[in-house]
C-alpha positions in Angstrom: 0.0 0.0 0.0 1.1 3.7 -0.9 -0.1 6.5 1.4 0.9 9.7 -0.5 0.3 13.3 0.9 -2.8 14.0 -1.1 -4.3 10.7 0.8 -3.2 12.3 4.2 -4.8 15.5 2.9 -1.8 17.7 3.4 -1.6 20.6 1.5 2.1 22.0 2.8 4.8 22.0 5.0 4.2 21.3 7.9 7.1 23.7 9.6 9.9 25.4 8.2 12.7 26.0 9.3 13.7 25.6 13.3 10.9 23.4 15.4 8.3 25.0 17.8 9.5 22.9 20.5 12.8 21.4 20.0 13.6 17.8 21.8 16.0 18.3 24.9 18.7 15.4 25.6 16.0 15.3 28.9 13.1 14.2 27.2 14.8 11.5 25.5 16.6 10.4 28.2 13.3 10.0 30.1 11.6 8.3 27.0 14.7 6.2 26.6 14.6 5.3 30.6 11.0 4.0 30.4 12.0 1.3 27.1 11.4 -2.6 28.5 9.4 -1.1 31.3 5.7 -2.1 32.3 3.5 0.6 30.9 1.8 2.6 33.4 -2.0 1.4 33.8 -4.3 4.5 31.4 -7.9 4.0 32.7 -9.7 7.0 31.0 -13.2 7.4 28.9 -13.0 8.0 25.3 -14.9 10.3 23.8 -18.4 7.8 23.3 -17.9 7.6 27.2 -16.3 4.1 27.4 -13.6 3.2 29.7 -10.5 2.1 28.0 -7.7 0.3 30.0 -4.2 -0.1 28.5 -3.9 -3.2 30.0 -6.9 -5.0 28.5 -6.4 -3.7 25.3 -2.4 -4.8 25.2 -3.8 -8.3 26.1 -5.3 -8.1 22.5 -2.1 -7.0 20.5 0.4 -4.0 20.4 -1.0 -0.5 21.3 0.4 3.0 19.9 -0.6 5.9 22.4 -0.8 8.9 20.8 -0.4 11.8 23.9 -2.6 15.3 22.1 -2.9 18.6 23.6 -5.9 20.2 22.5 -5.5 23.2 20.2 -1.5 22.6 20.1 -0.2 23.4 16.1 1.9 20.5 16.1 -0.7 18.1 17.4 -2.6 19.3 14.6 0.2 19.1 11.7 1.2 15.7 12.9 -2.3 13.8 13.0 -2.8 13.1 9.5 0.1 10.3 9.4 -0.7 9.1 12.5 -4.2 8.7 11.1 -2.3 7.0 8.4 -1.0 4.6 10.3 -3.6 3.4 12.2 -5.9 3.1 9.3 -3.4 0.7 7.9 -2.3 -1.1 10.6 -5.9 -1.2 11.7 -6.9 -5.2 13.4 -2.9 -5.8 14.1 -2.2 -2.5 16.0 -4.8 -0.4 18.3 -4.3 3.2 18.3 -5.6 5.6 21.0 -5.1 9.0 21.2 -4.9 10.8 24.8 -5.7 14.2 25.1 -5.5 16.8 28.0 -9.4 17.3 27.9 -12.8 16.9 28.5 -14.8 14.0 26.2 -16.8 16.3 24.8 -13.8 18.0 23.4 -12.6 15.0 22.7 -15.1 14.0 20.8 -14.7 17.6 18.5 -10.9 16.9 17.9 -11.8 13.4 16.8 -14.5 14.5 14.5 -12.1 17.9 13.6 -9.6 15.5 12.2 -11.0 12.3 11.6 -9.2 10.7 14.0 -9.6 6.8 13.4 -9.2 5.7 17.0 -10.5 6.4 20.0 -9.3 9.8 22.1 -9.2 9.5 25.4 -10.1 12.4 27.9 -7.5 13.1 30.2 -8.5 16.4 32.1 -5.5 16.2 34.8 -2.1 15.8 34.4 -1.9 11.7 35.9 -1.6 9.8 33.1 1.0 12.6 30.9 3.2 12.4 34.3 3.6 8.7 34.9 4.4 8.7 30.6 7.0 11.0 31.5 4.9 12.7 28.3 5.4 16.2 29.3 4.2 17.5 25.6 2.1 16.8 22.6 3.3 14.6 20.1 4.5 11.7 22.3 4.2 8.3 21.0 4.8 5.4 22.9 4.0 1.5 21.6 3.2 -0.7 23.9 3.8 -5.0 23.5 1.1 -7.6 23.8 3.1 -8.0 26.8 2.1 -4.5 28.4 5.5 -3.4 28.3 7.2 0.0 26.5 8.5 -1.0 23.4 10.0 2.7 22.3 8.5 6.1 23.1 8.9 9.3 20.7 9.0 12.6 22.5 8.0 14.5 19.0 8.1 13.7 15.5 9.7 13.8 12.4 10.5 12.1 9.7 13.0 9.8 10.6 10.7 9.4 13.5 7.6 8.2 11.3 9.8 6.0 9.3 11.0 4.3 12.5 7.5 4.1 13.8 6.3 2.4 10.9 8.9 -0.1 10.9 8.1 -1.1 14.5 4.5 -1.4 13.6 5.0 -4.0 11.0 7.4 -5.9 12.8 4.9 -5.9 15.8 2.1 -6.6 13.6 4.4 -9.4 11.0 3.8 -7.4 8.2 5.7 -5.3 5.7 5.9 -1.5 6.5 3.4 0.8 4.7 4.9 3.1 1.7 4.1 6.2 3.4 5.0 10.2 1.9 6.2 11.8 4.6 8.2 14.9 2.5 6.0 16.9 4.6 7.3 15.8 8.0 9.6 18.0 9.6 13.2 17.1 9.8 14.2 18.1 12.7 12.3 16.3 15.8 9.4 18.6 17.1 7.0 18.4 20.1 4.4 19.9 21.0 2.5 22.4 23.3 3.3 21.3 27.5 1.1 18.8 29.1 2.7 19.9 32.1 5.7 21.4 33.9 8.4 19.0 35.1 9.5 19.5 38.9 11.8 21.9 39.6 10.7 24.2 36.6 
């Protein structure tokens, strides 16, 4: 399959030039610290009102999180691959999307952007925190076995490429043929979640 960026409905760039929110040698150290780690337990509606658990839903197959802060540009600029991606690894991966929020407004990004999974309201700043997801545009797949396989703090398009590659390889499949010449370069984040200690 070939994803190209009229499919993802991108008409430009997303950035030029230097990132919004540049990726610190501290947020990857704390993304790389949490790698072969049991995920932290999310328990949160979704915006039909369900309760999703992490852990159930990892006892099905591998599971992408996708941490969103409502209204953040980058959040934005980066759904429609990530949209991408869970369409096509739809049934071997589940997606969810958790976002600092209310499910009513969780419901509106959702629809906004046609978000194919489910988006999780997350109105405090728990779940973010024990993710050590302190701004938009996280990733983090989790194994069957309900334990961090890699986390992203931001994207880009090395970043997509390597998230697409774990996704098949979780899933047994070949990787998607995905356009990504509108993906940033350089790593970006997003918007804060929240503030780490001491700041």
């Amino acid at each position: 399959m070939v994803v190209t960026a009229r499919d993802l409905g991108i008409r430009g760039p997303n950035l030029y030039g230097e990132p919004r929110h540049p990726v610190t040698p501290g947020m990857l150290s704390d993304s790389e610290a949490l790698e072969g780690e049991p995920a932290a337990e999310i328990d949160l509606p979704d915006d039909h009102g369900n309760r999703i658990r992490l852990s159930e839903l990892a006892n099905s197959g591998p599971v992408a999180i996708v941490f969103t802060k409502d209204g953040c540009p980058c959040s934005i600029e980066s759904q429609p691959f990530f949209n991408a991606l869970a369409d096509v690894y739809r049934g071997r991966v589940s997606f969810i999307g958790v976002i600092d929020a209310d499910p009513k407004v969780a419901a509106k990004y959702r629809d906004d952007f046609r978000v194919p999974y489910p988006m999780l309201s997350s109105p405090d700043e728990a779940v973010f925190r024990a993710f050590k997801s302190e701004r938009s545009v996280y990733v983090t797949l989790v194994s069957r076995q309900n334990r961090v396989v890699k986390q992203w703090p931001g994207y880009s398009r090395s970043m997509l490429e390597e998230l697409n590659r774990e996704l098949a390889r979780l899933a047994d499949t070949t990787p998607i043929s995905i356009d990504l010449s509108m993906a940033p370069e350089a790593t970006t984040s997003g918007c804060r979640l929240f503030r780490p200690v001491g700041e």
